[in-house]
Biopython code that builds the backbone (N, CA, C, O; Angstrom):
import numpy as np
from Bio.PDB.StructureBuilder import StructureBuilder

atoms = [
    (1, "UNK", "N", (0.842, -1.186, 0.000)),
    (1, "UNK", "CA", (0.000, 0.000, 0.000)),
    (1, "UNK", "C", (0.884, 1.245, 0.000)),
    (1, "UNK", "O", (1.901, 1.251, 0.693)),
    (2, "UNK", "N", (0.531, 2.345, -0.775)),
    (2, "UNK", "CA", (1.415, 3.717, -0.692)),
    (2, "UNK", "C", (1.301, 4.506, 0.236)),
    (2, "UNK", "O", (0.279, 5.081, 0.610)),
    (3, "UNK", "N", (2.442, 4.573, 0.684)),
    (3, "UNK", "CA", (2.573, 5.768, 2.059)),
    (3, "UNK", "C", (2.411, 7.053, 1.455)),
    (3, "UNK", "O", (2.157, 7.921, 2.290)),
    (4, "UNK", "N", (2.475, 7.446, 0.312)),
    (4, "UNK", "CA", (2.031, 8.904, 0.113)),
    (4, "UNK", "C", (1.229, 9.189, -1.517)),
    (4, "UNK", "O", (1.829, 9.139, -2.591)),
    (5, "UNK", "N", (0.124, 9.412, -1.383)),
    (5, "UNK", "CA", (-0.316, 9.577, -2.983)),
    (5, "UNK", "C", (-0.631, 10.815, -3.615)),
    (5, "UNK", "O", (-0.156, 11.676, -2.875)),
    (6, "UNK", "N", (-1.301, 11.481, -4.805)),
    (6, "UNK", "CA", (-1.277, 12.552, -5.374)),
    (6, "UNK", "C", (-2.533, 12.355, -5.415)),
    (6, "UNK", "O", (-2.958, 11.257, -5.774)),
    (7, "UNK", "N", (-3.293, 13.269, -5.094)),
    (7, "UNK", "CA", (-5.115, 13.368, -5.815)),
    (7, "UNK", "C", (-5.503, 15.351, -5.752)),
    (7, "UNK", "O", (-4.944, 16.324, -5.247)),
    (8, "UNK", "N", (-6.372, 15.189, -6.328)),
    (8, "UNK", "CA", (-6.959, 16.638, -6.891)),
    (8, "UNK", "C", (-8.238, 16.245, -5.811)),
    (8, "UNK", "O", (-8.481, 15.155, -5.293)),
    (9, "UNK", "N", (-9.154, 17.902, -5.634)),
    (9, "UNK", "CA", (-10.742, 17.242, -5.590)),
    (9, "UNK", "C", (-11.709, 18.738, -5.769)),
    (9, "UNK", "O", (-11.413, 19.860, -6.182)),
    (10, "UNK", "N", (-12.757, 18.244, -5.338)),
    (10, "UNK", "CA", (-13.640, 19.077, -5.357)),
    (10, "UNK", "C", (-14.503, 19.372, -4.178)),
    (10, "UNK", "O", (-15.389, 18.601, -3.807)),
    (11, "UNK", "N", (-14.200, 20.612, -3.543)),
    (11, "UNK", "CA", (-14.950, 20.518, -2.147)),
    (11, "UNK", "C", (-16.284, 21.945, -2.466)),
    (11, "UNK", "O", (-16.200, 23.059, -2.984)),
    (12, "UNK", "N", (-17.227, 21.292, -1.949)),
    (12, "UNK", "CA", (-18.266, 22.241, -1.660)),
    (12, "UNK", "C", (-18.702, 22.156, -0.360)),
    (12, "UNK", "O", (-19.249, 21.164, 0.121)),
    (13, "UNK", "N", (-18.409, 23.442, 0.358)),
    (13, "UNK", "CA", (-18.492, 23.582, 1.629)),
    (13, "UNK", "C", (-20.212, 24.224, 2.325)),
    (13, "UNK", "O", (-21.092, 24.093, 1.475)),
    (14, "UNK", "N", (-20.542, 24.631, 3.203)),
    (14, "UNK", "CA", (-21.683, 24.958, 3.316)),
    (14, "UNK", "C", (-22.051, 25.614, 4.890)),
    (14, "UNK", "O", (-21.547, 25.227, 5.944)),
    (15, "UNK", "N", (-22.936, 26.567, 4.754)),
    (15, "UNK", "CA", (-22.956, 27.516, 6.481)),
    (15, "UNK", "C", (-22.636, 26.153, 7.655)),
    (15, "UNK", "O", (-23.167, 25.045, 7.598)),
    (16, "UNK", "N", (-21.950, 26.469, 8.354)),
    (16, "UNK", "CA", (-21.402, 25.304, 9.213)),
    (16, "UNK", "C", (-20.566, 24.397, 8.991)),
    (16, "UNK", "O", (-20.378, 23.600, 9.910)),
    (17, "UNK", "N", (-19.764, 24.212, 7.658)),
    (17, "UNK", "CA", (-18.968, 23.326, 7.993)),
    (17, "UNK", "C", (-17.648, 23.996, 8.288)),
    (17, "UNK", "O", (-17.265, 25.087, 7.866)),
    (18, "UNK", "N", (-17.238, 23.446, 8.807)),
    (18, "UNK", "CA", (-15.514, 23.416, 9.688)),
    (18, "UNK", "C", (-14.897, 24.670, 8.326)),
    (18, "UNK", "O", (-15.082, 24.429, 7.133)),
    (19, "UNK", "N", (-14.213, 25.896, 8.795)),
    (19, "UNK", "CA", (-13.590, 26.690, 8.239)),
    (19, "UNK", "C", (-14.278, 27.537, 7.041)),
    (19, "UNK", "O", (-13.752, 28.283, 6.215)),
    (20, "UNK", "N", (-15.465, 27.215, 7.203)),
    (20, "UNK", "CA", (-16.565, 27.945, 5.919)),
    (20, "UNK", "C", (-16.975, 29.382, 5.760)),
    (20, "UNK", "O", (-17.360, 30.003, 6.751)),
    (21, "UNK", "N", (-16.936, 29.782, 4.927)),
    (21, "UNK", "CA", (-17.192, 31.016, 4.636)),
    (21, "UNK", "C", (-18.418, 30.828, 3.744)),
    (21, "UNK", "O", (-18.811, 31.928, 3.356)),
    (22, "UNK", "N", (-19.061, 29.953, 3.345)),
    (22, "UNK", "CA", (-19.760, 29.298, 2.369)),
    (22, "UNK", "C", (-21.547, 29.857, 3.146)),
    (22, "UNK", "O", (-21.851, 30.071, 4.320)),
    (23, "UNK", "N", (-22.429, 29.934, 1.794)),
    (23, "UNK", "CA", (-23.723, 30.561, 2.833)),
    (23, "UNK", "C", (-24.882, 29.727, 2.168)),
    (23, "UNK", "O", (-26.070, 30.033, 2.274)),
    (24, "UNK", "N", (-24.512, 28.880, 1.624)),
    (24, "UNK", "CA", (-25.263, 27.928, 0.945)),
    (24, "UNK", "C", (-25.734, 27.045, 2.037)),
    (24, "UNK", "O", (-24.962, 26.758, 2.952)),
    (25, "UNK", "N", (-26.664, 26.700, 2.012)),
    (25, "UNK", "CA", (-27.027, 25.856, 3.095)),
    (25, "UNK", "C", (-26.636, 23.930, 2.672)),
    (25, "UNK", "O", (-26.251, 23.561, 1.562)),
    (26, "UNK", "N", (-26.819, 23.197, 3.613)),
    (26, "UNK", "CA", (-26.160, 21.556, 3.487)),
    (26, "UNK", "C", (-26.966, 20.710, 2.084)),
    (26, "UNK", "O", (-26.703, 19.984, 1.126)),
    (27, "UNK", "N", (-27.879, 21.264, 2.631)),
    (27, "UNK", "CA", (-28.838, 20.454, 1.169)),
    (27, "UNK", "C", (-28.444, 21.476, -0.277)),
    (27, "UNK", "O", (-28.013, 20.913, -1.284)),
    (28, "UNK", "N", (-28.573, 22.482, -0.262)),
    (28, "UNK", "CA", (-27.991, 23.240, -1.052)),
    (28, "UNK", "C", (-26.861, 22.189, -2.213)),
    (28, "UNK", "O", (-26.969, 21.645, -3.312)),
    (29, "UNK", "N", (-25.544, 22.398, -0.873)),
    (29, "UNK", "CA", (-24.663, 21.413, -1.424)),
    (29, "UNK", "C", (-24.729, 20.371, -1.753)),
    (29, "UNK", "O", (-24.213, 20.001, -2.808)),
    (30, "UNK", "N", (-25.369, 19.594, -0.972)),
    (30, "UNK", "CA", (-25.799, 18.346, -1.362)),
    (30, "UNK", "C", (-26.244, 17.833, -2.895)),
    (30, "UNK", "O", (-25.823, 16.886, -3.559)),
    (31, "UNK", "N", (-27.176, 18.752, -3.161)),
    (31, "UNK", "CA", (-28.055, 18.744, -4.517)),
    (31, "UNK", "C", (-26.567, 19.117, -5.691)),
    (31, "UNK", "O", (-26.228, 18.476, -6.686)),
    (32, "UNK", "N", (-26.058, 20.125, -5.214)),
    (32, "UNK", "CA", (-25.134, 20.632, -5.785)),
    (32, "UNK", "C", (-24.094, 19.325, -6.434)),
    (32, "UNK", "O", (-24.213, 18.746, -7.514)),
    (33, "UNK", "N", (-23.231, 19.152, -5.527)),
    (33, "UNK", "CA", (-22.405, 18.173, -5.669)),
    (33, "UNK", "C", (-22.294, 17.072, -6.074)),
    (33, "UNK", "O", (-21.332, 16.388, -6.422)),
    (34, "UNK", "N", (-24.261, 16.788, -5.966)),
    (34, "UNK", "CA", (-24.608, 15.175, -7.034)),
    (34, "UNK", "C", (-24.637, 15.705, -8.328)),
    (34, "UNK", "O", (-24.214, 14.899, -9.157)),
    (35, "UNK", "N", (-24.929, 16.595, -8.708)),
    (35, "UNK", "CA", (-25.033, 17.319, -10.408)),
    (35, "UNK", "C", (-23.514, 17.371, -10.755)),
    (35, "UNK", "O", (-22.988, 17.182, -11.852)),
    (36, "UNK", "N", (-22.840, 17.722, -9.363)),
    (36, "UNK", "CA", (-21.110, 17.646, -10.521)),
    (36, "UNK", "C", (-20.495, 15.690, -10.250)),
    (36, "UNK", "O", (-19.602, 15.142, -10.896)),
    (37, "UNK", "N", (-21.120, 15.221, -9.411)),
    (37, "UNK", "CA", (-20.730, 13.925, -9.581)),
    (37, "UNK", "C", (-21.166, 13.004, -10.935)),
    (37, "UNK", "O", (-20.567, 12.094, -11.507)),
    (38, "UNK", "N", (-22.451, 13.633, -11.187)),
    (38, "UNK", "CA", (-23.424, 13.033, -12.168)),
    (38, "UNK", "C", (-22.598, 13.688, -13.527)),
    (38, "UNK", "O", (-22.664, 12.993, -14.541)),
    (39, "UNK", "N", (-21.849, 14.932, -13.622)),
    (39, "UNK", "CA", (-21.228, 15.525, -14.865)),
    (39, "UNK", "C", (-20.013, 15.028, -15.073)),
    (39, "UNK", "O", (-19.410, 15.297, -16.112)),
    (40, "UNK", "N", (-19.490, 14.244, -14.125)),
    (40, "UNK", "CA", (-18.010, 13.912, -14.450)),
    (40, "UNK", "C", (-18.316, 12.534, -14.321)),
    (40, "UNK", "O", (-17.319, 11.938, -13.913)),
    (41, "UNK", "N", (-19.331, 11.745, -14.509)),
    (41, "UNK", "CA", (-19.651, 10.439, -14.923)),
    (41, "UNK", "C", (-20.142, 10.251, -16.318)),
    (41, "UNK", "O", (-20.099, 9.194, -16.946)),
    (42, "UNK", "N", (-20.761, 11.751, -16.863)),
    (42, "UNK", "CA", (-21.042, 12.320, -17.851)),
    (42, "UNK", "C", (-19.842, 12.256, -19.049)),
    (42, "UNK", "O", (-20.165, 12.321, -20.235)),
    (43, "UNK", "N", (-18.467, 12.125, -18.639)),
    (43, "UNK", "CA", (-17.128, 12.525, -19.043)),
    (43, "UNK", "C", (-17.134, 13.889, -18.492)),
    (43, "UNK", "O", (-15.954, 13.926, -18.143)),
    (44, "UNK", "N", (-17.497, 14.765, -18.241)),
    (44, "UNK", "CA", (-16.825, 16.049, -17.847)),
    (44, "UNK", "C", (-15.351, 16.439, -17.386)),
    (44, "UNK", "O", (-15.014, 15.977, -16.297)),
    (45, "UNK", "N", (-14.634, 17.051, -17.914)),
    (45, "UNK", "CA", (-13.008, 17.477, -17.173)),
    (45, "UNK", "C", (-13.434, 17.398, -15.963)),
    (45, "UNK", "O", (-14.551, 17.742, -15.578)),
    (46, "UNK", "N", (-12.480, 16.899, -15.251)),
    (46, "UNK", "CA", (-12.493, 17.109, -13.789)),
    (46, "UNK", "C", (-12.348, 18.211, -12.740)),
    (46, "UNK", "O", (-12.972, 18.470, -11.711)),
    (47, "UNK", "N", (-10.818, 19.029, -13.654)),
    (47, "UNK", "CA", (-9.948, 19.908, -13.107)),
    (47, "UNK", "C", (-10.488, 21.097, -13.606)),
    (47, "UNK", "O", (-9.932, 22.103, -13.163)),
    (48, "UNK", "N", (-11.769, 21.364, -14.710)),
    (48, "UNK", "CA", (-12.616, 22.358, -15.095)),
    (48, "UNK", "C", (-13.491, 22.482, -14.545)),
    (48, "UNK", "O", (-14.072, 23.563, -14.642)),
    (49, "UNK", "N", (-14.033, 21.434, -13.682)),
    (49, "UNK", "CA", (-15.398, 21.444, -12.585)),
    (49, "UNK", "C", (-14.559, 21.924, -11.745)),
    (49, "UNK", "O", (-14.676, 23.127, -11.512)),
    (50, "UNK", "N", (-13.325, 21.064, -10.944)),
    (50, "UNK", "CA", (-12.668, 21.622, -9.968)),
    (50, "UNK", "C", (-12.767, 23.316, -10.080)),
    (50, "UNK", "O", (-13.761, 23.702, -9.465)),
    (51, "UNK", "N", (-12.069, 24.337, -10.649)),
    (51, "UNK", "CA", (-11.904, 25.693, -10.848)),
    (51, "UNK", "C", (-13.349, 26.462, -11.052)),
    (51, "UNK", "O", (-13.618, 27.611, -10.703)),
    (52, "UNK", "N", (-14.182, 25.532, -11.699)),
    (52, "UNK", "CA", (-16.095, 26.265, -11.439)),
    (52, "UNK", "C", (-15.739, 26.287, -10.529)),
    (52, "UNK", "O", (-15.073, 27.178, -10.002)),
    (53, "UNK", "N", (-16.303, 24.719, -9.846)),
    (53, "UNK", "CA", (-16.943, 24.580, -8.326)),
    (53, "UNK", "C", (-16.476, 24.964, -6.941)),
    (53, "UNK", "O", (-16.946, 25.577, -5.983)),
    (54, "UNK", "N", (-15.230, 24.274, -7.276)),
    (54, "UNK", "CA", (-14.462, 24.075, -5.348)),
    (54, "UNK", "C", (-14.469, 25.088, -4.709)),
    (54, "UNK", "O", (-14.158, 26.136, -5.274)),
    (55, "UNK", "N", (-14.844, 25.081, -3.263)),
    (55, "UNK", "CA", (-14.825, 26.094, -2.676)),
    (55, "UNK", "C", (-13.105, 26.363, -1.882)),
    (55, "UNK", "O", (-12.968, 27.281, -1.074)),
    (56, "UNK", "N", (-11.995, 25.502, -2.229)),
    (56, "UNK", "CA", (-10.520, 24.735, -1.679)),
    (56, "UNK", "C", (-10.098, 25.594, -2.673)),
    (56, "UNK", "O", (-10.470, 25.686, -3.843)),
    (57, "UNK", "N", (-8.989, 26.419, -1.835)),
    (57, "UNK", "CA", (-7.942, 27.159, -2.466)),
    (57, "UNK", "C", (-7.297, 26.564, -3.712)),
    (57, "UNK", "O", (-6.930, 27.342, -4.592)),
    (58, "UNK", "N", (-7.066, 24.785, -3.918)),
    (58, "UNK", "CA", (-6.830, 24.019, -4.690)),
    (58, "UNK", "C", (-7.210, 24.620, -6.209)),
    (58, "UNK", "O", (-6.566, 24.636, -7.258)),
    (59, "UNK", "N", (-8.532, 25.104, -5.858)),
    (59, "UNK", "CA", (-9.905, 25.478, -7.501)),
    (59, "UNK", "C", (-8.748, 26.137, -8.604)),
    (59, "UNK", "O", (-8.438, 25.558, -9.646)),
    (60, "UNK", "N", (-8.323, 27.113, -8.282)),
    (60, "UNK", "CA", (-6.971, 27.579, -9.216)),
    (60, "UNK", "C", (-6.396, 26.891, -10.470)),
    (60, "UNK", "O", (-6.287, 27.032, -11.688)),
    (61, "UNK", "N", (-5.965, 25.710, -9.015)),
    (61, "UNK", "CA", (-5.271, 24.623, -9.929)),
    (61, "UNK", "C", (-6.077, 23.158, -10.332)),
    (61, "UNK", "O", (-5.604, 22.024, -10.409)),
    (62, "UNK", "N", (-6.905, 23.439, -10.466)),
    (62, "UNK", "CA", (-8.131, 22.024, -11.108)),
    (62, "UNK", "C", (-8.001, 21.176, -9.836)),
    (62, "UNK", "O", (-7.689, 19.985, -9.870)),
    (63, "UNK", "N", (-8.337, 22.066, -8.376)),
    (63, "UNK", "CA", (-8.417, 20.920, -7.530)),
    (63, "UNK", "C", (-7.020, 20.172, -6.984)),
    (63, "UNK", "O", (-7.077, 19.300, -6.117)),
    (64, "UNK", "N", (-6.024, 20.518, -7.462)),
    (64, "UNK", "CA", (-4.816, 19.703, -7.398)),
    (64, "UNK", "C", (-4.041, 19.610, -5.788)),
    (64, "UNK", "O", (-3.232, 20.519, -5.603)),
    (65, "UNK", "N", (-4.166, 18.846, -4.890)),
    (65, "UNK", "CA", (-3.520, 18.987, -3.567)),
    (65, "UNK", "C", (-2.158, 18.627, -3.342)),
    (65, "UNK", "O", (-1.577, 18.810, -2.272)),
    (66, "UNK", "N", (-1.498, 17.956, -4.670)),
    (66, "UNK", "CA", (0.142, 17.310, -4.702)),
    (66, "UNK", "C", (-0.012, 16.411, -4.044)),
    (66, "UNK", "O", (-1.140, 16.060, -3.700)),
    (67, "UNK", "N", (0.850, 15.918, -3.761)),
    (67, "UNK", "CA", (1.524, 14.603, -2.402)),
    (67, "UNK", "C", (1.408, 14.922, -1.168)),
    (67, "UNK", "O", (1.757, 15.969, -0.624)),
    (68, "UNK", "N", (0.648, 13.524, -0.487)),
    (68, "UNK", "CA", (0.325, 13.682, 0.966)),
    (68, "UNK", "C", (0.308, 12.146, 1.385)),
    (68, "UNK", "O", (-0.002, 11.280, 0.567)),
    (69, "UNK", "N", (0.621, 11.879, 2.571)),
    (69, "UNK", "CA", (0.983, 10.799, 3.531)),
    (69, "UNK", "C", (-0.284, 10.683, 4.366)),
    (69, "UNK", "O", (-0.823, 11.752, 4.655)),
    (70, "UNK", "N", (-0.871, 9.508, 4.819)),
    (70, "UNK", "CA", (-1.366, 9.231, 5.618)),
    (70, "UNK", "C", (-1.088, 10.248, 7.036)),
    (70, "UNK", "O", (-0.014, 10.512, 7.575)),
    (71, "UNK", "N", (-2.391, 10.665, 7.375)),
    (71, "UNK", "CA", (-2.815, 11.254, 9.017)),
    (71, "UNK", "C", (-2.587, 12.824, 8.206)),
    (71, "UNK", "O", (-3.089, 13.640, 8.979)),
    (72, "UNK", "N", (-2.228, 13.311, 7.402)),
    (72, "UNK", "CA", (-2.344, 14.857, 6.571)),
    (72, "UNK", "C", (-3.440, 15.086, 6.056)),
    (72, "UNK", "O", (-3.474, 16.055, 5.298)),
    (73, "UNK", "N", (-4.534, 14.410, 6.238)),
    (73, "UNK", "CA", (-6.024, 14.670, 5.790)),
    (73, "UNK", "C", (-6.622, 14.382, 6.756)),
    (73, "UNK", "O", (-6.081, 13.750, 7.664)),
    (74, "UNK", "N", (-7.822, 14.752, 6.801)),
    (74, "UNK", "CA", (-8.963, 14.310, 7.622)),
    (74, "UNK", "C", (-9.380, 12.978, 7.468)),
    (74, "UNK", "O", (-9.449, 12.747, 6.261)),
    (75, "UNK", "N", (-9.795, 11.668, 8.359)),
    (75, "UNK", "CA", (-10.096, 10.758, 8.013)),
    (75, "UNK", "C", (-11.121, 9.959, 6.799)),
    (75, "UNK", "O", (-10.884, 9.032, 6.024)),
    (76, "UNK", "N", (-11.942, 10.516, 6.965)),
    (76, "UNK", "CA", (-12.780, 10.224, 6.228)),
    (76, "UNK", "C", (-12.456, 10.720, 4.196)),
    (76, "UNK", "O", (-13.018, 10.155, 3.258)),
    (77, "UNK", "N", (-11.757, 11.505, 4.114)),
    (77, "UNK", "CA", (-11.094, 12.268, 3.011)),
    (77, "UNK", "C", (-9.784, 11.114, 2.625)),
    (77, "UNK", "O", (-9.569, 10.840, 1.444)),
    (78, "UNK", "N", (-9.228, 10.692, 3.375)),
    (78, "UNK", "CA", (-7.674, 9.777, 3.617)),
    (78, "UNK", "C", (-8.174, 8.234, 3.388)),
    (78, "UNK", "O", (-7.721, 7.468, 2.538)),
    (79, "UNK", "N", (-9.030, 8.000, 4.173)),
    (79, "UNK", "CA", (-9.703, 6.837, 3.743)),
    (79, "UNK", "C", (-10.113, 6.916, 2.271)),
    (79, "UNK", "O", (-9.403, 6.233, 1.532)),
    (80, "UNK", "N", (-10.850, 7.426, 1.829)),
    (80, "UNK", "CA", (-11.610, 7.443, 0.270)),
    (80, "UNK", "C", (-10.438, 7.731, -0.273)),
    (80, "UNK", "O", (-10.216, 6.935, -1.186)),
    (81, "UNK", "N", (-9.784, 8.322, -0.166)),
    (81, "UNK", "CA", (-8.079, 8.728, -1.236)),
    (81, "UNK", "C", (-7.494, 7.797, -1.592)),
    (81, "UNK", "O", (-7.435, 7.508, -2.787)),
    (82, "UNK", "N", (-6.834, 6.998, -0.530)),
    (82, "UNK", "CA", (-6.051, 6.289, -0.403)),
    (82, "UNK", "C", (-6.919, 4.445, -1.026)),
    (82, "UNK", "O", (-6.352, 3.542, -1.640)),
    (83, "UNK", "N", (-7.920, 4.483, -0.695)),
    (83, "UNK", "CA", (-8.719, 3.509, -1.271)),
    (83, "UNK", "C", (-8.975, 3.697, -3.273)),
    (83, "UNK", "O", (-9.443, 2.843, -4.026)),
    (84, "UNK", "N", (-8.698, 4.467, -3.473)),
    (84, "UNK", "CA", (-8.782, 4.430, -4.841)),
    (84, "UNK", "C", (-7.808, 3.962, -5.195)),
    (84, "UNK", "O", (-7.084, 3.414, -4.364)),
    (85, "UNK", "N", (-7.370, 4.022, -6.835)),
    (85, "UNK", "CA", (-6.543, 3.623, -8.010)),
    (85, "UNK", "C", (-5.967, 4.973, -8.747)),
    (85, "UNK", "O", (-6.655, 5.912, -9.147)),
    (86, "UNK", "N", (-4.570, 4.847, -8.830)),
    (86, "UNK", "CA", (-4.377, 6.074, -9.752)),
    (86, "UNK", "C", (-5.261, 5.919, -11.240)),
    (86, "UNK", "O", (-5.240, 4.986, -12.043)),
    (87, "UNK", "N", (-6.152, 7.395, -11.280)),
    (87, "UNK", "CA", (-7.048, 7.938, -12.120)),
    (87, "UNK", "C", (-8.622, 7.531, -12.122)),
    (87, "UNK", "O", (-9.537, 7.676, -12.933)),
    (88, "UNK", "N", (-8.474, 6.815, -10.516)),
    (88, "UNK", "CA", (-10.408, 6.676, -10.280)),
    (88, "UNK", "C", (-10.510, 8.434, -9.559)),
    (88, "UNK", "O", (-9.805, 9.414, -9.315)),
    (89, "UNK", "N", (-12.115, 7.863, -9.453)),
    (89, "UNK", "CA", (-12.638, 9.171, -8.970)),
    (89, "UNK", "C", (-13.713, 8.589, -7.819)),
    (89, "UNK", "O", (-14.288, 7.521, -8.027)),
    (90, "UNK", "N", (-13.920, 9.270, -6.735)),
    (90, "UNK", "CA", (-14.630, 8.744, -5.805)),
    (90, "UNK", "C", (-15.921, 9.324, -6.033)),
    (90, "UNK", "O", (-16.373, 10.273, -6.674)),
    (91, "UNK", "N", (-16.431, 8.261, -5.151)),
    (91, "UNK", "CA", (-17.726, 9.161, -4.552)),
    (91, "UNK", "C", (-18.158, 10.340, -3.951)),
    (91, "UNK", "O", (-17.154, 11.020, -3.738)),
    (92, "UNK", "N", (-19.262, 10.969, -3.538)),
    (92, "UNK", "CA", (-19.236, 11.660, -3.079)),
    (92, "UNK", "C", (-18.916, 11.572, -1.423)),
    (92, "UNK", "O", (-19.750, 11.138, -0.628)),
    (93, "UNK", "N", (-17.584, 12.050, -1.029)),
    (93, "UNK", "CA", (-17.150, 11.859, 0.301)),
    (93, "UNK", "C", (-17.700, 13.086, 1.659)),
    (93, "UNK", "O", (-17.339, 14.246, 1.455)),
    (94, "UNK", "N", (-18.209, 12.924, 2.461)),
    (94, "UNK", "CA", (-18.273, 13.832, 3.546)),
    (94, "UNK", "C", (-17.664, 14.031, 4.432)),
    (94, "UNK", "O", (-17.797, 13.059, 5.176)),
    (95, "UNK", "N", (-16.860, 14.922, 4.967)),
    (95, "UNK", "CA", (-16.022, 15.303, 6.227)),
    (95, "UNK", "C", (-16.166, 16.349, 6.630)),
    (95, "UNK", "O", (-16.582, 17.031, 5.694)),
    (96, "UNK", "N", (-16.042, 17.109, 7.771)),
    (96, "UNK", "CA", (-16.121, 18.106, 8.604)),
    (96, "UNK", "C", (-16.136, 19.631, 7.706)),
    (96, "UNK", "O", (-16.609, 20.752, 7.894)),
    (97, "UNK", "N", (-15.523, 19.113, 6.893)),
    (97, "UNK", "CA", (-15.244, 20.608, 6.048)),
    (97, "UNK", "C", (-16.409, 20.879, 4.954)),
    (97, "UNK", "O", (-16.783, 22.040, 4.787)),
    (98, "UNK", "N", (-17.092, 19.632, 4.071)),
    (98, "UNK", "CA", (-17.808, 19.568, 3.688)),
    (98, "UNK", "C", (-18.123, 18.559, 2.724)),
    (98, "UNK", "O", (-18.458, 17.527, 3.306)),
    (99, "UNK", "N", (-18.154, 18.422, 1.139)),
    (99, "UNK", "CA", (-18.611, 17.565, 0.541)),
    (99, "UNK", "C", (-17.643, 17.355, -0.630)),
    (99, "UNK", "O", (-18.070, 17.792, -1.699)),
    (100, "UNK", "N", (-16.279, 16.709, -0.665)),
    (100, "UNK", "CA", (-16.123, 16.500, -1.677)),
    (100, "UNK", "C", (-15.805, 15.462, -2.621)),
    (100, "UNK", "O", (-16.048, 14.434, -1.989)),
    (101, "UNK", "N", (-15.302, 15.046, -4.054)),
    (101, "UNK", "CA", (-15.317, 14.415, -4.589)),
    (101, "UNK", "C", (-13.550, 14.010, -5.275)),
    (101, "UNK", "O", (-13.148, 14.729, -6.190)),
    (102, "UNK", "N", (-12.632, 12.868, -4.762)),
    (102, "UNK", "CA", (-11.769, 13.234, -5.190)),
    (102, "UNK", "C", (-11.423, 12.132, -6.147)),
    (102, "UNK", "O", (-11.987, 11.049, -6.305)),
    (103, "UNK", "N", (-10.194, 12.726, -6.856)),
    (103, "UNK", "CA", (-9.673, 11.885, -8.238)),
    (103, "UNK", "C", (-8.308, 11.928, -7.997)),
    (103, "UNK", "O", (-7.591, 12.924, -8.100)),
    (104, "UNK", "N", (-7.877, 10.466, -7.573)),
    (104, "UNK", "CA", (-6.172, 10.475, -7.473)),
    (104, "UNK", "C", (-5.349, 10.359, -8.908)),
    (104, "UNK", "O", (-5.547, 9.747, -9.958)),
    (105, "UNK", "N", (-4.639, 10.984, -8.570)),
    (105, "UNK", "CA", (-3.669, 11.428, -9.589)),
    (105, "UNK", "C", (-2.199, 10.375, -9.394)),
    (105, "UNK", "O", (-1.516, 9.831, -10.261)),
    (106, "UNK", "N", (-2.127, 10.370, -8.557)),
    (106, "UNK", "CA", (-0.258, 9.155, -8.391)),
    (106, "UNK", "C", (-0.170, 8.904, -7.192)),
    (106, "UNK", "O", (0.772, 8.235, -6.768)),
]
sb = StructureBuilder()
sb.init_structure("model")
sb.init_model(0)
sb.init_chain("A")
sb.init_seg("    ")
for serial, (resi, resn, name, xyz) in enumerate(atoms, 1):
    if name == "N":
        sb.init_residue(resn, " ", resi, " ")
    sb.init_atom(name, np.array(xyz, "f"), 0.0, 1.0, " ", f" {name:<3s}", serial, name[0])
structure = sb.get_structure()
């Protein structure tokens, strides 16, 4: 198993989650985030939804977070990461911060 992998993602955050500035309410996002899960099953670019959507400083760069090691994410985010394949894309994941969707890269 890899001690450190590369993934991009897509976070949509919402009033209350952990570090938010976001005023959208949870269902808001919710609804939200299945329409970009449903567009990049669609084929949609990933890293072009990333820069619409993400509310993660990442958006810039299509979502891109570089290389990270186990316990440098939030669990639930680290789990779904690290459980993929270089160039899957997850589900829609939930953690403290909010709702996102990631695609490992290496």
């Amino acid at each position: 198993m890899a001690d450190q992998i590369n993934a991009s993602h897509i976070l949509l955050m919402y009033a209350g989650s952990e570090r938010s500035s976001a005023t959208r309410s949870k269902a808001d996002a919710q609804t939200q985030i299945a329409d970009i899960e449903k567009q990049l099953r669609d084929g949609a670019d990933f890293a072009a939804l990333a820069r619409q959507h993400s509310d993660c400083g990442s958006a810039q760069s299509g979502g891109d977070l570089g290389g990270f090691g186990r316990g440098q994410m939030v669990k639930g985010f680290e789990d779904a990461a690290f459980a993929l394949d270089v160039g899957d894309t997850s589900a829609v994941v939930e953690t403290p911060f909010g709702f996102h969707i990631i695609h490992r890269t290496g």
